[in-house]
DRENMAR-553245 format. One line per 4 residues: number of its first residue (from 1); their letters; for each residue x, y, z of N, C-alpha, C, O, CB. Coordinates in pm, 1 decimal, m for minus. Glycine has a CB too. Example, Ala and Ser with C-alpha at 12.3 -4.5 7.8 and 13.67 -1.06 7.14 Angstrom:
REM residues 2
1	as	1319.0 m569.0 780.0 1230.0 m450.0 780.0 1320.0 m330.0 780.0 1423.6 m331.9 846.5 1130.8 m447.3 904.6 | 1285.0 m225.0 708.0 1367.0 m106.0 714.0 1290.0 3.0 787.0 1340.9 113.8 803.9 1408.4 m59.8 572.5
***
This chain:
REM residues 55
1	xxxx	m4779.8 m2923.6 m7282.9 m4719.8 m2816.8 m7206.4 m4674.6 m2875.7 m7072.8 m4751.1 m2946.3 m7007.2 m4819.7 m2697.8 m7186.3 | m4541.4 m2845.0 m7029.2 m4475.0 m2854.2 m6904.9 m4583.2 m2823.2 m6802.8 m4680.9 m2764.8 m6849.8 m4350.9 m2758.3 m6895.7 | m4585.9 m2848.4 m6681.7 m4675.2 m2866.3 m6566.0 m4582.4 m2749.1 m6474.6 m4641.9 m2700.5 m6378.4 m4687.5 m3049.9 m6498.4 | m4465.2 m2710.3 m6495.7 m4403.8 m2572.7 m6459.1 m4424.6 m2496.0 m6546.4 m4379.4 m2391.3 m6499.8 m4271.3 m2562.8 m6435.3
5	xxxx	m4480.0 m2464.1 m6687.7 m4490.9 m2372.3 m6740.8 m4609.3 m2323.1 m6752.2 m4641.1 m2206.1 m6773.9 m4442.3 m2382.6 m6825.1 | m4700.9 m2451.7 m6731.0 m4904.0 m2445.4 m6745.5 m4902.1 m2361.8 m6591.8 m4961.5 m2254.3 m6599.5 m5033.1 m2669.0 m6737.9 | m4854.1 m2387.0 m6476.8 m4846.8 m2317.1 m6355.7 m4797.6 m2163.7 m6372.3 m4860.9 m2078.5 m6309.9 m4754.3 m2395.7 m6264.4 | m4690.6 m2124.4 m6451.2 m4717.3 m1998.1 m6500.6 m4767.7 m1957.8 m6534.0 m4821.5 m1859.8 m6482.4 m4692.3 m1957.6 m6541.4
9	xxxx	m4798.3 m2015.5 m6685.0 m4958.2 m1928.5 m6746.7 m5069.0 m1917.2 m6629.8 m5141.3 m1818.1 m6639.7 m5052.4 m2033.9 m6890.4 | m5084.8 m1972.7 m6559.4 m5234.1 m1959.3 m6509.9 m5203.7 m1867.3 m6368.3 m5281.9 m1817.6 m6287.2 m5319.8 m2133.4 m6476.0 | m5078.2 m1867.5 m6374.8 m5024.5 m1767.4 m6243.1 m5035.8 m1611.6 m6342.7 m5108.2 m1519.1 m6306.0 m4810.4 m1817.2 m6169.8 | m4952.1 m1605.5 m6469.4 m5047.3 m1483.8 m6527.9 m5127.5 m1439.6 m6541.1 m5139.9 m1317.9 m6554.4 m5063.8 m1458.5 m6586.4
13	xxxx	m5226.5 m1532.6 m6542.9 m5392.4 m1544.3 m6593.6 m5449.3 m1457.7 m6476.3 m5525.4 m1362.4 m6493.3 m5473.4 m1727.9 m6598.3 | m5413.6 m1492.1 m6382.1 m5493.0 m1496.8 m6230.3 m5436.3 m1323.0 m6183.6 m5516.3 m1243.4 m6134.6 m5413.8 m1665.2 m6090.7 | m5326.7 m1296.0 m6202.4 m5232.5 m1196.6 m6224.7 m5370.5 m1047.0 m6283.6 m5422.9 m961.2 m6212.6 m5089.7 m1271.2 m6367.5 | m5386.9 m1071.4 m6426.4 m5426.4 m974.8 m6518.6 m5542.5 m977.0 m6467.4 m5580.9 m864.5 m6435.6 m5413.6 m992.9 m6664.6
17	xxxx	m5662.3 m1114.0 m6432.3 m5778.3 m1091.5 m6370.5 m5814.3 m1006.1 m6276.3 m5921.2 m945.1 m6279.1 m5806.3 m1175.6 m6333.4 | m5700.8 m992.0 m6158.0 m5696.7 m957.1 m6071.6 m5666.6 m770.0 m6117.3 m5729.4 m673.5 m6073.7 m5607.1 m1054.5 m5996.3 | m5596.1 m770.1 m6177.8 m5560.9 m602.1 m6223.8 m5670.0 m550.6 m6273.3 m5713.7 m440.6 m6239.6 m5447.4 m573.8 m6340.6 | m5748.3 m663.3 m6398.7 m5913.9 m607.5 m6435.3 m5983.3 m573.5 m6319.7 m6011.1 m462.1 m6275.2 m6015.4 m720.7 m6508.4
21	xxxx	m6011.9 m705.2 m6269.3 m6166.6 m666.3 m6200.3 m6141.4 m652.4 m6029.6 m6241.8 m669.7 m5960.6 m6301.2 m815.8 m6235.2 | m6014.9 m622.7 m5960.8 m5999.4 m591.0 m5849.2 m5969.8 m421.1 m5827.3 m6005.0 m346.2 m5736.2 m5900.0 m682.2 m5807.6 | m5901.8 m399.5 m5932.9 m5876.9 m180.7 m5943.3 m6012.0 m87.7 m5942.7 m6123.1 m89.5 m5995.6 m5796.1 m114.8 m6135.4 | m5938.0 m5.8 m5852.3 m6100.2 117.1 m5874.8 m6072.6 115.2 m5990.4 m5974.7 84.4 m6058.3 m6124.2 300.9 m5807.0
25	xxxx	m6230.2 174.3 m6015.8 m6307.4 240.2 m6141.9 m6234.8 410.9 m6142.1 m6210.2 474.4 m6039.5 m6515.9 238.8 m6108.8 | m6216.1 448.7 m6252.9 m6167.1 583.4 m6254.7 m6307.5 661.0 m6235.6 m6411.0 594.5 m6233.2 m6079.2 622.0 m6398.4 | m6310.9 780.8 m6224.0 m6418.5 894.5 m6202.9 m6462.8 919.7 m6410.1 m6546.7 1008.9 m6422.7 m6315.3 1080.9 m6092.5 | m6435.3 880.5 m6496.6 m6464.5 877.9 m6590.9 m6518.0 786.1 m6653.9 m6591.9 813.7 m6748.4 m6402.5 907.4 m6625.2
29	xxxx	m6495.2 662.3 m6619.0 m6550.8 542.0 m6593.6 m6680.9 513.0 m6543.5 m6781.3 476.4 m6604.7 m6481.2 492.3 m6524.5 | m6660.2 538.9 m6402.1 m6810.7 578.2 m6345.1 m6878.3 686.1 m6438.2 m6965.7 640.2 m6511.8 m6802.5 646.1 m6183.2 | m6861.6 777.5 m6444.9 m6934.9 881.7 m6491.7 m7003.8 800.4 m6674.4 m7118.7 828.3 m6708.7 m6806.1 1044.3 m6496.0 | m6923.2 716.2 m6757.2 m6974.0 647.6 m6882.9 m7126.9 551.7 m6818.9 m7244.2 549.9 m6856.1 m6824.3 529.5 m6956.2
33	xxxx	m7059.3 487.9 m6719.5 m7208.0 417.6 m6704.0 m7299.7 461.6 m6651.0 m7415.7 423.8 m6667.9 m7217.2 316.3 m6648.3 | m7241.8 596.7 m6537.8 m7405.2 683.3 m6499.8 m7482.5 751.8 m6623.6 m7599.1 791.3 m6627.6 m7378.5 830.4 m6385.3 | m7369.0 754.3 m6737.2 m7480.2 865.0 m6842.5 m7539.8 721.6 m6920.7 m7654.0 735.1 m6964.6 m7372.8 1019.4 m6991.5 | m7477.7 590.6 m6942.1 m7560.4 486.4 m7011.2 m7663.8 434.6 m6960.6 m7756.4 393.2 m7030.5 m7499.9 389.2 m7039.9
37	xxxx	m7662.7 427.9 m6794.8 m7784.5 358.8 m6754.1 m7908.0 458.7 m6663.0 m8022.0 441.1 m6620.0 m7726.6 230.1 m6659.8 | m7814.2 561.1 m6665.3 m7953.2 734.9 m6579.7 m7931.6 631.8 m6459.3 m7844.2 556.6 m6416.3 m8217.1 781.1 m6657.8 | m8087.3 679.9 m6424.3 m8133.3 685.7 m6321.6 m8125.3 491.9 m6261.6 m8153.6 450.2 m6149.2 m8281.8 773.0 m6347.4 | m8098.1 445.3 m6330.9 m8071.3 318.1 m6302.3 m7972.0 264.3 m6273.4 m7956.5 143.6 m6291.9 m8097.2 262.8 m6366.8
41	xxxx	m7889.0 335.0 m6225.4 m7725.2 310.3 m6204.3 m7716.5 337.5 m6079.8 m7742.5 455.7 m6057.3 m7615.7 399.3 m6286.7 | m7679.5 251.0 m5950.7 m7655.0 257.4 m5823.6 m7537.2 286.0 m5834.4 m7468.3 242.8 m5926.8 m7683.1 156.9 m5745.3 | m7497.1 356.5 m5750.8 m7351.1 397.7 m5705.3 m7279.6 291.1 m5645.3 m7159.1 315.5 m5651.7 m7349.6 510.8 m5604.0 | m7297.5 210.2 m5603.7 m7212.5 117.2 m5544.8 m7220.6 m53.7 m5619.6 m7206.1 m167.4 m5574.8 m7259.0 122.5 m5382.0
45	xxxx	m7250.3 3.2 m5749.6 m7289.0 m128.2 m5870.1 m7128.9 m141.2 m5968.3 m7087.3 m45.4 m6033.5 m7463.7 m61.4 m6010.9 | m7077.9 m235.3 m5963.8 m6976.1 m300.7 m6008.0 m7005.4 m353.0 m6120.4 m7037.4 m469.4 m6096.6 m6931.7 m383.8 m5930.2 | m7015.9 m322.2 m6282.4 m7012.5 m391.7 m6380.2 m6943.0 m478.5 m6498.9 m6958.6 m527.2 m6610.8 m7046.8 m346.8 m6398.1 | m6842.8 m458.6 m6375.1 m6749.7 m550.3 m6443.5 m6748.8 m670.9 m6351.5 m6681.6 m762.7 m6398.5 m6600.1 m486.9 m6467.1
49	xxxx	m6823.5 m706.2 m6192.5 m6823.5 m812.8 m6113.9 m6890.0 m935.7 m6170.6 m6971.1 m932.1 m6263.1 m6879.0 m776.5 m5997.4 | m6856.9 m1025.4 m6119.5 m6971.9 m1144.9 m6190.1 m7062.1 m1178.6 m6063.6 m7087.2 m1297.9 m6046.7 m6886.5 m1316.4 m6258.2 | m7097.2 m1116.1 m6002.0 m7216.5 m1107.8 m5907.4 m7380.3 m1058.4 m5994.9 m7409.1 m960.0 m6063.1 m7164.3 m978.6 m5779.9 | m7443.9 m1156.1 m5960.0 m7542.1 m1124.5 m6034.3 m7668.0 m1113.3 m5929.8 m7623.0 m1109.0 m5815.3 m7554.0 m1226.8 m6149.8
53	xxx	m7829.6 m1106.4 m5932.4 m7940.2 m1141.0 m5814.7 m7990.3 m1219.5 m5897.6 m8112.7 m1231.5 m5903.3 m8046.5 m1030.5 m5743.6 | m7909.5 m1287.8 m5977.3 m8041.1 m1414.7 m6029.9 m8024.2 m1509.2 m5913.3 m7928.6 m1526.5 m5837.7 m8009.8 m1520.0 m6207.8 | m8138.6 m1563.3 m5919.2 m8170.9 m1651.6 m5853.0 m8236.6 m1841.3 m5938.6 m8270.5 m1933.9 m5864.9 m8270.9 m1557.7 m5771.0
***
């Protein structure tokens, strides 16, 4: 692959990542993972982030 065309793809790549995991969550959205996880679901918990507390 061309080294101008591999620079596109990964300029797409970076593109769609960014549309996933940078957009609010809809209010229906939220509301799927407050009824999957109850009382264990913080409001300000991102599950689609790759932030984790492992240590």
């Amino acid at each position: 692959m061309s080294e101008k065309k591999e620079d596109k793809v990964l300029n797409n790549l970076r593109q769609m990542f960014d549309a996933v995991f940078k957009s609010e969550r809809s209010q229906s959205f939220l509301d799927i993972f407050r009824e999957v996880y109850g009382n264990d679901y913080p409001e300000e918990a991102n599950p689609l982030s790759f932030e984790t507390n492992n240590i």
